[in-house]
PQR file with spaces between the fields and no chain letter, atoms N, CA, C, O and H, PARSE charges and radii, in Angstrom:
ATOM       1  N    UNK     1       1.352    0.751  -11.042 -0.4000 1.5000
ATOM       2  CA   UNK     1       0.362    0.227  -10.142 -0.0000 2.0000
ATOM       3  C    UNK     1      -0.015    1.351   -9.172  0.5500 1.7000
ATOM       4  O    UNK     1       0.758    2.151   -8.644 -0.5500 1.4000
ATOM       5  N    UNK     2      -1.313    1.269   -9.036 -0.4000 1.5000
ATOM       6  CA   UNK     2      -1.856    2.115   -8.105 -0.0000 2.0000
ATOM       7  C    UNK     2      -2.295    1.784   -6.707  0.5500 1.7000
ATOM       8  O    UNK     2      -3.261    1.023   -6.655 -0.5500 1.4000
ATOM       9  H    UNK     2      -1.941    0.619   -9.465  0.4000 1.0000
ATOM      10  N    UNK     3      -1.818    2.173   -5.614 -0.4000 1.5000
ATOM      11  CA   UNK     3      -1.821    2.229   -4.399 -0.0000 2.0000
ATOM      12  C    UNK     3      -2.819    2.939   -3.241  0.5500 1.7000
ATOM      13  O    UNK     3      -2.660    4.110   -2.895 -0.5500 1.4000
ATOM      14  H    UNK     3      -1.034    2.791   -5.656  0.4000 1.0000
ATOM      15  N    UNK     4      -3.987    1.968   -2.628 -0.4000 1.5000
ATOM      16  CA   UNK     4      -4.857    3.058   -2.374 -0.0000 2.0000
ATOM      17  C    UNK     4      -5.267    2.167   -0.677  0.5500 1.7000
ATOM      18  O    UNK     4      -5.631    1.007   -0.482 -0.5500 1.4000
ATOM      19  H    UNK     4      -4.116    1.017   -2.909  0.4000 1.0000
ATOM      20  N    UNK     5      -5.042    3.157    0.176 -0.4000 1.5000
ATOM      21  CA   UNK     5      -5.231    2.429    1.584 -0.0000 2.0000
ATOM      22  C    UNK     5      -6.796    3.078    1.770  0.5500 1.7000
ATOM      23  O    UNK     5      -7.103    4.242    1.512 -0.5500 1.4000
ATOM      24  H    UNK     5      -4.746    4.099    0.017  0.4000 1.0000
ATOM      25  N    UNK     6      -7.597    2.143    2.224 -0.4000 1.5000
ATOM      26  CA   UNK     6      -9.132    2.468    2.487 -0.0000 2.0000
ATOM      27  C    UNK     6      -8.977    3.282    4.109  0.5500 1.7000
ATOM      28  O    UNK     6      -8.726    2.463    4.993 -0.5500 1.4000
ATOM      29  H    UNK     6      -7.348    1.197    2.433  0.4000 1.0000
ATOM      30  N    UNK     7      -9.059    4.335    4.464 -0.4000 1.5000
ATOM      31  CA   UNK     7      -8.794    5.012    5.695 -0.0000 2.0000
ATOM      32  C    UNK     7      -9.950    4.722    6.442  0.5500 1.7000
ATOM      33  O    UNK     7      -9.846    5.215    7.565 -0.5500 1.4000
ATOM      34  H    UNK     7      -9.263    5.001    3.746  0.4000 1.0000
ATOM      35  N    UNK     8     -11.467    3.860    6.201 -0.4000 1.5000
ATOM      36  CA   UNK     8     -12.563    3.740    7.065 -0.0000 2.0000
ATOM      37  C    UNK     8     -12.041    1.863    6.997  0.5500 1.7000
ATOM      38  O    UNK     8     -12.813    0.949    6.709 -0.5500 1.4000
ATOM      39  H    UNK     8     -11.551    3.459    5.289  0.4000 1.0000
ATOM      40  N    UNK     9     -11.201    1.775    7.197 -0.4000 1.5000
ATOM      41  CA   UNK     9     -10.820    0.174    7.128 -0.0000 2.0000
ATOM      42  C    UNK     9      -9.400    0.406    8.469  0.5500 1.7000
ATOM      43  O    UNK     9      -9.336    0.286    9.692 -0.5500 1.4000
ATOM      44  H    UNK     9     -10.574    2.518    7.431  0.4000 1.0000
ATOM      45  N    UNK    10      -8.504    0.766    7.424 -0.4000 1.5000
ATOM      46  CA   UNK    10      -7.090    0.997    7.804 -0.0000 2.0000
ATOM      47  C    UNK    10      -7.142    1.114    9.715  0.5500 1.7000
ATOM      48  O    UNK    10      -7.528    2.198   10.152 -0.5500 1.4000
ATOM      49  H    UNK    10      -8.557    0.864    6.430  0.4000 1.0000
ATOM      50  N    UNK    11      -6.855    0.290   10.490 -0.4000 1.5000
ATOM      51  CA   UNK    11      -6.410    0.593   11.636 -0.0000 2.0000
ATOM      52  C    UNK    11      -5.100    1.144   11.974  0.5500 1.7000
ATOM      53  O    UNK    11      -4.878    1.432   13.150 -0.5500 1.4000
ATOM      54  H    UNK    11      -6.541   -0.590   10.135  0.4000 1.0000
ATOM      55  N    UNK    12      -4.377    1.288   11.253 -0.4000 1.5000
ATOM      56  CA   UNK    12      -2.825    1.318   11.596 -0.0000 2.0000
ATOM      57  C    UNK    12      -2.210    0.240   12.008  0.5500 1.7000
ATOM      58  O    UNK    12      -1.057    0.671   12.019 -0.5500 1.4000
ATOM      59  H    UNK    12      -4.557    1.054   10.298  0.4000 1.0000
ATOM      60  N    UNK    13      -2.137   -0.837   12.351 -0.4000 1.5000
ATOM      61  CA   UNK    13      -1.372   -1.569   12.339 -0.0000 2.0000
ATOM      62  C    UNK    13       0.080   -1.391   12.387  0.5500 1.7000
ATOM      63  O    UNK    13       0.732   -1.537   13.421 -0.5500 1.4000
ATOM      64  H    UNK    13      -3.074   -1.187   12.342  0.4000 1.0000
ATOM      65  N    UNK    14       0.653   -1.025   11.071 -0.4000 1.5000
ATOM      66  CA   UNK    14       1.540   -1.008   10.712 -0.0000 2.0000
ATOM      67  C    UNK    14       2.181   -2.384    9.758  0.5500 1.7000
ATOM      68  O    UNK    14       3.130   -2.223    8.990 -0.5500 1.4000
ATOM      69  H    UNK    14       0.123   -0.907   10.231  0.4000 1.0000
ATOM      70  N    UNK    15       1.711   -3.307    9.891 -0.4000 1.5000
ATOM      71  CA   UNK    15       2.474   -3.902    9.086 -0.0000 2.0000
ATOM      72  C    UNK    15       2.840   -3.866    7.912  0.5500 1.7000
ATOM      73  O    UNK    15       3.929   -4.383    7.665 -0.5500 1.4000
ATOM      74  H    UNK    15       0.941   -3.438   10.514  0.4000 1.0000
ATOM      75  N    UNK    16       2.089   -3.271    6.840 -0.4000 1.5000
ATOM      76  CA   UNK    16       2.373   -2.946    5.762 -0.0000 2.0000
ATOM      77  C    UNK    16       3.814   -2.314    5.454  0.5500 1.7000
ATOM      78  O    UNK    16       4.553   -2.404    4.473 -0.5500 1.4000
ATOM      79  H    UNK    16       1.204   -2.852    7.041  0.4000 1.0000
ATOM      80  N    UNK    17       3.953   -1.459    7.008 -0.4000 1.5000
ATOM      81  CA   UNK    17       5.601   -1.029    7.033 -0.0000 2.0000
ATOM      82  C    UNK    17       6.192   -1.748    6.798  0.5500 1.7000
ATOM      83  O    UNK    17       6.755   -1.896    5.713 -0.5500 1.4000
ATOM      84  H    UNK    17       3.354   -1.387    7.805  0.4000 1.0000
ATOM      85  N    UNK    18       6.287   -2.730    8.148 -0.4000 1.5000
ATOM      86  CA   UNK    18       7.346   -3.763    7.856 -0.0000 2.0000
ATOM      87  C    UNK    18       7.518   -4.585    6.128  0.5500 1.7000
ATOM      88  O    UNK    18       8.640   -4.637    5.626 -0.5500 1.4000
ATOM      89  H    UNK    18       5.830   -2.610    9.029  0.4000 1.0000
ATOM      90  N    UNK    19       6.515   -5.061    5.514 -0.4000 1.5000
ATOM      91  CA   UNK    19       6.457   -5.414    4.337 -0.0000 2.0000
ATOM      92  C    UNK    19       7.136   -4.309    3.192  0.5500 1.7000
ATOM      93  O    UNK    19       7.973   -4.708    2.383 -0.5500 1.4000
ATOM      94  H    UNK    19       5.603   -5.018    5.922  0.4000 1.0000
ATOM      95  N    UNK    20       6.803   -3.273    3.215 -0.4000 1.5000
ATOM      96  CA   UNK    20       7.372   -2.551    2.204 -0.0000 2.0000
ATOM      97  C    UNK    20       7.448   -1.040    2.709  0.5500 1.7000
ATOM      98  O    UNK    20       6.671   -0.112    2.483 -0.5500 1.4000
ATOM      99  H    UNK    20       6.122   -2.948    3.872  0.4000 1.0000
ATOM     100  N    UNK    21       8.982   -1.085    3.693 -0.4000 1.5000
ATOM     101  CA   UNK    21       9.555    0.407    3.931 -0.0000 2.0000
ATOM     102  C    UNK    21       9.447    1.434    3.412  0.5500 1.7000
ATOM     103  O    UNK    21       9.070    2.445    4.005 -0.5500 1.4000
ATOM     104  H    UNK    21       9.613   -1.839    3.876  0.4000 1.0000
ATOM     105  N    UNK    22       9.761    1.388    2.177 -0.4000 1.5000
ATOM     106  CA   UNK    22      10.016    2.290    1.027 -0.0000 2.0000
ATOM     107  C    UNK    22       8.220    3.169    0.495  0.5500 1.7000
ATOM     108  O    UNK    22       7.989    4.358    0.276 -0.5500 1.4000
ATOM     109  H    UNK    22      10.068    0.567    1.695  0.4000 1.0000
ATOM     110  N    UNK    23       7.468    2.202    0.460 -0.4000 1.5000
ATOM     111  CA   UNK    23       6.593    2.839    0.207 -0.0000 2.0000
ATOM     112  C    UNK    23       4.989    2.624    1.159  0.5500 1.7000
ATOM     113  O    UNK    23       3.895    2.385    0.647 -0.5500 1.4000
ATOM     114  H    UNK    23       7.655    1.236    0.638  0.4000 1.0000
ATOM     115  N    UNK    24       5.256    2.781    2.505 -0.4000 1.5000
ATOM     116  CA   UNK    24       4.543    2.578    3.510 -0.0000 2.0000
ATOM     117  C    UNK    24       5.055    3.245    4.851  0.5500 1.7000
ATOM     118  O    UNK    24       5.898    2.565    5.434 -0.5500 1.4000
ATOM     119  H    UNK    24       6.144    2.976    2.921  0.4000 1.0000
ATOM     120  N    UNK    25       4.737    4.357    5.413 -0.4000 1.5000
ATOM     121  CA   UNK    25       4.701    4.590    6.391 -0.0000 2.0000
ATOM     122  C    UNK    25       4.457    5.200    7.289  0.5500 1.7000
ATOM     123  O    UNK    25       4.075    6.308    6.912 -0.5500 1.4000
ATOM     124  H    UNK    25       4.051    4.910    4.940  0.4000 1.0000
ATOM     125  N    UNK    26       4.455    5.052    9.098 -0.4000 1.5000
ATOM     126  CA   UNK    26       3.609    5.039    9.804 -0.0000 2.0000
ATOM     127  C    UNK    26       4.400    6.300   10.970  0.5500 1.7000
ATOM     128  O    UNK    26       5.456    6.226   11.598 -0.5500 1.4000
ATOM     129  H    UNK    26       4.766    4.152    9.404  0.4000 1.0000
ATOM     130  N    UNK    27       3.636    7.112   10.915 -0.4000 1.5000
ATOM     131  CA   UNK    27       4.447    8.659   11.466 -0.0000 2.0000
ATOM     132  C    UNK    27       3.532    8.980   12.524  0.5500 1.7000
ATOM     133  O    UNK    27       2.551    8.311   12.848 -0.5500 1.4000
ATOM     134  H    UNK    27       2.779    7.172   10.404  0.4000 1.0000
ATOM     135  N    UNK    28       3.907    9.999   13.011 -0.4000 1.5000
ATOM     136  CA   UNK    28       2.845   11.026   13.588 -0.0000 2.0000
ATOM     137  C    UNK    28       1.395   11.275   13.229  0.5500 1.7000
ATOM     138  O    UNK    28       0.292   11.302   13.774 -0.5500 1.4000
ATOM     139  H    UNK    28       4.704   10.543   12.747  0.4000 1.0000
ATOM     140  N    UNK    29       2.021   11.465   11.881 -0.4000 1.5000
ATOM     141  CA   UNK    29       0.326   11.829   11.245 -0.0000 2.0000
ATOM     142  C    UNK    29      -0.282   10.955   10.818  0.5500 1.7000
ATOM     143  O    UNK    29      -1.264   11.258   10.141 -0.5500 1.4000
ATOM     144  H    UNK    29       2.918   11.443   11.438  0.4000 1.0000
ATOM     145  N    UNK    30       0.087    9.263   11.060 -0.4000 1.5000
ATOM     146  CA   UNK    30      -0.981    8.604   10.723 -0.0000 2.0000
ATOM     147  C    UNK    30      -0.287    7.462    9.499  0.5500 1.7000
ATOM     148  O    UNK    30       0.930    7.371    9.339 -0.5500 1.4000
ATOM     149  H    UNK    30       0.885    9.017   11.610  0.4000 1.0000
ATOM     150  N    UNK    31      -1.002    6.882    8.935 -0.4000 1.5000
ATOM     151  CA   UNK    31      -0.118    6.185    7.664 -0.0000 2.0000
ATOM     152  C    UNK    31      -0.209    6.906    6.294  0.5500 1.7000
ATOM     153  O    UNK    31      -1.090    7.326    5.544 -0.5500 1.4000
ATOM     154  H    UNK    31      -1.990    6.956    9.065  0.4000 1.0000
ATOM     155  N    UNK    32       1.143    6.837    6.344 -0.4000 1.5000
ATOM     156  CA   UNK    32       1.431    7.394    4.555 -0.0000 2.0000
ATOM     157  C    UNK    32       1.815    6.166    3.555  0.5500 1.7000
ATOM     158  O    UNK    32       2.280    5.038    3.722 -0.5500 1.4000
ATOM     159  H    UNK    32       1.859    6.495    6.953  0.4000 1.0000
ATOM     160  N    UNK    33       1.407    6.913    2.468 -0.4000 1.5000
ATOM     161  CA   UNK    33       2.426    5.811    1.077 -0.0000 2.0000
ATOM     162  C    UNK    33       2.086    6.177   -0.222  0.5500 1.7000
ATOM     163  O    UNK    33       1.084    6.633   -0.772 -0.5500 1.4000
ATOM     164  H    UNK    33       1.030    7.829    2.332  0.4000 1.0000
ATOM     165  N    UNK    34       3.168    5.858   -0.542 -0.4000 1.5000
ATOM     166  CA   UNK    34       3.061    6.256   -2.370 -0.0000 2.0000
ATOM     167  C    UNK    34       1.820    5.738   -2.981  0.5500 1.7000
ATOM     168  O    UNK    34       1.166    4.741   -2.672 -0.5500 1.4000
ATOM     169  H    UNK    34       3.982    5.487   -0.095  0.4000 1.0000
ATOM     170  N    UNK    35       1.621    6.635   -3.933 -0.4000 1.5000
ATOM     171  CA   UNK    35       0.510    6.164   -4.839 -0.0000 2.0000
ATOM     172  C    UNK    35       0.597    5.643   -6.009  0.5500 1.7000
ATOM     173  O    UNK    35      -0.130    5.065   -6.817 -0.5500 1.4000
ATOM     174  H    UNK    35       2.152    7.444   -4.185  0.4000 1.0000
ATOM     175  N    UNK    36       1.552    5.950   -5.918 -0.4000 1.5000
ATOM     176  CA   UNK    36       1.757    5.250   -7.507 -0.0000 2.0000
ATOM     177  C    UNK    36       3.159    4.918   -7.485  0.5500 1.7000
ATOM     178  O    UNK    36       4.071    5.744   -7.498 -0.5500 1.4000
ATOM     179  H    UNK    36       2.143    6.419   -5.262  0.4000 1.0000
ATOM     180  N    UNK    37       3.302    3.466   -7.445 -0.4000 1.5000
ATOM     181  CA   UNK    37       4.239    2.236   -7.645 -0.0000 2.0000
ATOM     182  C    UNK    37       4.567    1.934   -8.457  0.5500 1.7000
ATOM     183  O    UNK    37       3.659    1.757   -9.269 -0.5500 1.4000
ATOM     184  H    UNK    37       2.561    2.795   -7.434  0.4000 1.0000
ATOM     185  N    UNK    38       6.002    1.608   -8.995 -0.4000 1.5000
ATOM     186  CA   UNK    38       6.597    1.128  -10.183 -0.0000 2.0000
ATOM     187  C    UNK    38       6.140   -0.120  -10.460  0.5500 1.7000
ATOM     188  O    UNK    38       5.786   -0.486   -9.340 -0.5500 1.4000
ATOM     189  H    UNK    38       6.739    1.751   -8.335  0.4000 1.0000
ATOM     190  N    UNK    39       5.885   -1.114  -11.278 -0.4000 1.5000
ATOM     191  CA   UNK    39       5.500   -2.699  -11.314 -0.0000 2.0000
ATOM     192  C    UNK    39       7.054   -3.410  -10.954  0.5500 1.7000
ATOM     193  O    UNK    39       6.950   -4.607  -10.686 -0.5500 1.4000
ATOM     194  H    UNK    39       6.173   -0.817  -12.188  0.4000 1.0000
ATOM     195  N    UNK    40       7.959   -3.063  -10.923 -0.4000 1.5000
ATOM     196  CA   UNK    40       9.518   -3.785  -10.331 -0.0000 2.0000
ATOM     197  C    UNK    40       8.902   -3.994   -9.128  0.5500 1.7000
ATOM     198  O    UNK    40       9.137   -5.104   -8.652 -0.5500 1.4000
ATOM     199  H    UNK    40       8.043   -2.090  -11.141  0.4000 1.0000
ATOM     200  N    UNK    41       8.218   -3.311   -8.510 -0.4000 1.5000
ATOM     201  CA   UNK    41       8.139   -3.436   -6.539 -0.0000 2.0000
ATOM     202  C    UNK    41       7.033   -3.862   -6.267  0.5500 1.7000
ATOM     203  O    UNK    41       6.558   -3.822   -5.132 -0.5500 1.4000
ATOM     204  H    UNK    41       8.028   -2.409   -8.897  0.4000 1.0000
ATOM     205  N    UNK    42       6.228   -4.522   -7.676 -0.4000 1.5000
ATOM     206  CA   UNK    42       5.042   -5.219   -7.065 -0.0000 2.0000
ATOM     207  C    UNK    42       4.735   -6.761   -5.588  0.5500 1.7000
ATOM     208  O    UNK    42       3.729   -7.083   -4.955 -0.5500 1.4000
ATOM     209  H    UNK    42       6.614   -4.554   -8.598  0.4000 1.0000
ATOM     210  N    UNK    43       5.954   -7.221   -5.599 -0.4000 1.5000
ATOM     211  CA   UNK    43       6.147   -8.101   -4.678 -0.0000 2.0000
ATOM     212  C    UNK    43       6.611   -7.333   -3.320  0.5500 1.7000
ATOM     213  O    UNK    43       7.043   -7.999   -2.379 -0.5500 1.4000
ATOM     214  H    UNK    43       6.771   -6.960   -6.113  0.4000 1.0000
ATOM     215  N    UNK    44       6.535   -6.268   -3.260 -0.4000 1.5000
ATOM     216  CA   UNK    44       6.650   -5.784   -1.937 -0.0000 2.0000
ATOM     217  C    UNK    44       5.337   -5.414   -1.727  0.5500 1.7000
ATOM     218  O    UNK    44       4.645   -5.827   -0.796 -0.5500 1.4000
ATOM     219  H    UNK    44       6.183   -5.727   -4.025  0.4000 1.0000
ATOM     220  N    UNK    45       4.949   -4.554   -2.677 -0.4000 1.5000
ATOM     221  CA   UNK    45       3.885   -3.779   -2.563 -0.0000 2.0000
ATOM     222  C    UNK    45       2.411   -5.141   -2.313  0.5500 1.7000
ATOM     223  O    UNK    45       1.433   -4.794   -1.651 -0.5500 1.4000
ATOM     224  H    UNK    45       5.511   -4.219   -3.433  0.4000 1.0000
ATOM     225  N    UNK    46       2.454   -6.218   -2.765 -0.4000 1.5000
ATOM     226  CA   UNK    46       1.886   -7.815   -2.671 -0.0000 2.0000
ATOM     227  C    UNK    46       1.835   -8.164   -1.339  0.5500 1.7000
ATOM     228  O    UNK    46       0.838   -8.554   -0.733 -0.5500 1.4000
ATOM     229  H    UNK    46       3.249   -6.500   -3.303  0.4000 1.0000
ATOM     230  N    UNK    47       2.868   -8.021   -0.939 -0.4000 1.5000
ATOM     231  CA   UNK    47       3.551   -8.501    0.368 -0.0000 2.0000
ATOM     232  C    UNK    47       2.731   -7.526    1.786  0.5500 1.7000
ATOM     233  O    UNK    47       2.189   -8.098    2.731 -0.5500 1.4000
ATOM     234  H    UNK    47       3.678   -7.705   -1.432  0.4000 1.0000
ATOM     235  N    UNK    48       2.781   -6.503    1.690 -0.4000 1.5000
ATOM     236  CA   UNK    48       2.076   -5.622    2.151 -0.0000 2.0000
ATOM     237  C    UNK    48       0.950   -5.714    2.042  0.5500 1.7000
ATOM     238  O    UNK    48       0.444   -5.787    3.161 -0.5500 1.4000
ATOM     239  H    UNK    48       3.222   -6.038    0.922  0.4000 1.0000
ATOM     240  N    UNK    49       0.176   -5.757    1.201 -0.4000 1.5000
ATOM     241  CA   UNK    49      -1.397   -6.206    1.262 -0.0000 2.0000
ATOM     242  C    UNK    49      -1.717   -7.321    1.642  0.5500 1.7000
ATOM     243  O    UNK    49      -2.746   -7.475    2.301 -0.5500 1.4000
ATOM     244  H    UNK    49       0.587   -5.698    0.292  0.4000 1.0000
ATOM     245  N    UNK    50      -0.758   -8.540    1.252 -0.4000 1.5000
ATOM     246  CA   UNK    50      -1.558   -9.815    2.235 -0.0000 2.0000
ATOM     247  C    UNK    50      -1.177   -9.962    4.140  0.5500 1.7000
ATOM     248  O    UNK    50      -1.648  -10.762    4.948 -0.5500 1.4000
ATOM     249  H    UNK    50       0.078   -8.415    0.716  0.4000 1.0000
ATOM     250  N    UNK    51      -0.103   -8.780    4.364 -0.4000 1.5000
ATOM     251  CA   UNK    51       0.262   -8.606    5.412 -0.0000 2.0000
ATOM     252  C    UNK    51      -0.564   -7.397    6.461  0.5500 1.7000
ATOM     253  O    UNK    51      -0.231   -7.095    7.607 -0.5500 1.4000
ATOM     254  H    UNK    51       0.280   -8.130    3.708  0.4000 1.0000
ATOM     255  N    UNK    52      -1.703   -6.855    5.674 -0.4000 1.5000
ATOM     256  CA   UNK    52      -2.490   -6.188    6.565 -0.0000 2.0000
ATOM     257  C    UNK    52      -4.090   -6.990    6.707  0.5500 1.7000
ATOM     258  O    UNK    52      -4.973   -7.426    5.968 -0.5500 1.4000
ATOM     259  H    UNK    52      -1.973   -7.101    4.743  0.4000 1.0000
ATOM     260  N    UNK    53      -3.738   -6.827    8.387 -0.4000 1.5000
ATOM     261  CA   UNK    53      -4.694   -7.833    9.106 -0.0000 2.0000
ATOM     262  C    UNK    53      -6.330   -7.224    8.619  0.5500 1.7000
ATOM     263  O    UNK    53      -7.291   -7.960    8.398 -0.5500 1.4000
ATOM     264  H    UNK    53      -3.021   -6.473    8.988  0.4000 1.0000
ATOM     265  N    UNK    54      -6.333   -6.214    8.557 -0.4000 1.5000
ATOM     266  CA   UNK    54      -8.012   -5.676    7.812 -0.0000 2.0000
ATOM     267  C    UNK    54      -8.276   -5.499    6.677  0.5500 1.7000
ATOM     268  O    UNK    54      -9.439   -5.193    6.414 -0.5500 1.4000
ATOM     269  H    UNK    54      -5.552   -5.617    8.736  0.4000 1.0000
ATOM     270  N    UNK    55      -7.270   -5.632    5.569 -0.4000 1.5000
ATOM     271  CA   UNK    55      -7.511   -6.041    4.555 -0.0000 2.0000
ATOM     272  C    UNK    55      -7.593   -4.519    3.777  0.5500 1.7000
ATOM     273  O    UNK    55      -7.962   -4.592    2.604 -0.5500 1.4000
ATOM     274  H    UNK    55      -6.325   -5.881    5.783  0.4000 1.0000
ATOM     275  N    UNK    56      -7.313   -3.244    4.260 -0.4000 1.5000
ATOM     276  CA   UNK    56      -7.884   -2.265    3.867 -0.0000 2.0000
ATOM     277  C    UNK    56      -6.510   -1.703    2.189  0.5500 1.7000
ATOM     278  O    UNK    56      -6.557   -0.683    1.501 -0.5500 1.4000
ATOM     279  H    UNK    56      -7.014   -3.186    5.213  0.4000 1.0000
ATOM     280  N    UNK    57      -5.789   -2.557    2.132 -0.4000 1.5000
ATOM     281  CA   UNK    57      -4.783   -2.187    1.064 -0.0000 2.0000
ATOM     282  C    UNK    57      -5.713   -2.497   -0.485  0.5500 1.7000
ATOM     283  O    UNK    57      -6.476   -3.463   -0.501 -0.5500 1.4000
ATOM     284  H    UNK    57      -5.750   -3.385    2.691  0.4000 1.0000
ATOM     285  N    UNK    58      -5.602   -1.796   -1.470 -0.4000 1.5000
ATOM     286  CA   UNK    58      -6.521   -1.725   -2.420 -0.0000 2.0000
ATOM     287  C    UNK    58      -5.552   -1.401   -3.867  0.5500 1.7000
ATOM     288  O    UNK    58      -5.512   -0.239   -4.271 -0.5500 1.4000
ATOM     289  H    UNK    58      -4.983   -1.012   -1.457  0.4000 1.0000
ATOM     290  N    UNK    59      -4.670   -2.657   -4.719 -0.4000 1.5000
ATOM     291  CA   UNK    59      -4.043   -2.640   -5.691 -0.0000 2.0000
ATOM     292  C    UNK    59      -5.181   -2.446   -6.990  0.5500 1.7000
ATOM     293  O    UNK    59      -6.230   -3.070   -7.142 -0.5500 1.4000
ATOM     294  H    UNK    59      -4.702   -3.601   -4.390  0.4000 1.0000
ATOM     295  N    UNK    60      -4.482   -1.145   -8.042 -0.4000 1.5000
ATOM     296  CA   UNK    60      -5.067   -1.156   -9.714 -0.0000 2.0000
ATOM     297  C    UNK    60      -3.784   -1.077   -9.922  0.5500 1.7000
ATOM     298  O    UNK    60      -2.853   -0.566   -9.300 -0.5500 1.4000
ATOM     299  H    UNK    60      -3.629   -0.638   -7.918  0.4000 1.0000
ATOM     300  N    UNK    61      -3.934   -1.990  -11.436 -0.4000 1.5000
ATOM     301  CA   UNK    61      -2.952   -2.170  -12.297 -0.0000 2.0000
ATOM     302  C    UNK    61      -3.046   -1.025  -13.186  0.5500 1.7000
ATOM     303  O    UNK    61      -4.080   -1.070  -13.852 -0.5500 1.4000
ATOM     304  H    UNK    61      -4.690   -2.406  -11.941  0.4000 1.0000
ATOM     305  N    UNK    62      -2.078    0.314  -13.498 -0.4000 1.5000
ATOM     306  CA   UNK    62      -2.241    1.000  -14.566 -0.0000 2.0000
ATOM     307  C    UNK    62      -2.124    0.351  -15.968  0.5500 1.7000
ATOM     308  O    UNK    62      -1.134   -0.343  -16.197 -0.5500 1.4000
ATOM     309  H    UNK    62      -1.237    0.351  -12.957  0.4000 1.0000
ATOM     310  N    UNK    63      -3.065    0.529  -16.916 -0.4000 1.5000
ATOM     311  CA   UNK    63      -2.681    0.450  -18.529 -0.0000 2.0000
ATOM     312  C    UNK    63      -2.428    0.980  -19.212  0.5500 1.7000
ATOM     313  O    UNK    63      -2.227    2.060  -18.657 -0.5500 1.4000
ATOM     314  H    UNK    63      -3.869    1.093  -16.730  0.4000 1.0000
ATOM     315  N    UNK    64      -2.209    1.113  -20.346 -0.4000 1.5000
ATOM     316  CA   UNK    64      -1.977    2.620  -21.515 -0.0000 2.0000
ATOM     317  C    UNK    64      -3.188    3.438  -21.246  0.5500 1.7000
ATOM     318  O    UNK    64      -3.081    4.644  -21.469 -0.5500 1.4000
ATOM     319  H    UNK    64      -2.372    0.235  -20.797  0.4000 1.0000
ATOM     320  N    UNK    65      -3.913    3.148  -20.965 -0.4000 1.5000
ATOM     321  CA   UNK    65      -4.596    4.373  -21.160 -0.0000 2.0000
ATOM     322  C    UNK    65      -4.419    5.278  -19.947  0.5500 1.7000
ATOM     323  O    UNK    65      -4.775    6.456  -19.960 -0.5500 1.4000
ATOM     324  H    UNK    65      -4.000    2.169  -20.784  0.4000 1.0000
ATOM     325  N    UNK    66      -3.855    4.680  -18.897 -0.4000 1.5000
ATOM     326  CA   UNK    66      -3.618    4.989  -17.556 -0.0000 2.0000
ATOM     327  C    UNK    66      -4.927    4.612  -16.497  0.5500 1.7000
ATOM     328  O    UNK    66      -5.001    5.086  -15.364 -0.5500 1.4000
ATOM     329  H    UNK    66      -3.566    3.722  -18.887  0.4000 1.0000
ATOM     330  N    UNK    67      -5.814    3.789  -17.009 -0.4000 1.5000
ATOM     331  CA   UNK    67      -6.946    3.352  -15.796 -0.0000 2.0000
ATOM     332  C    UNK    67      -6.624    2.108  -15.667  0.5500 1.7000
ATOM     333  O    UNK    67      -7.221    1.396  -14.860 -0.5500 1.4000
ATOM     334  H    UNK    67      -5.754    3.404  -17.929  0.4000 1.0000
């Protein structure tokens, strides 16, 4: 799964942290996070998107072909 935060959306917030530590977070420089997610951690990575208040979290499912 592919992981893509819209940065003309994204306020920082942060909650997405709280939802999923591991692949969300909120530093100095702003928000980071993996881009590419295992499908095991899709319920975090779920969790995190319905947990940001602007909506700017943006899930693709990879396929074989990789799109």
């Amino acid at each position: 799964m592919r992981v893509h935060v819209d940065a003309d959306i994204c306020e920082e917030h942060g909650q997405c942290v709280f939802a999923a530590p591991d692949i969300f977070d909120l530093g100095d420089d702003g928000l980071t996070y993996a881009i590419q997610v295992d499908d095991t951690r899709e319920p975090e990575v779920l969790a995190a998107q319905s947990a940001c208040p602007v909506q700017a979290i943006k899930l693709t499912r990879v396929g074989a072909s990789g799109m």
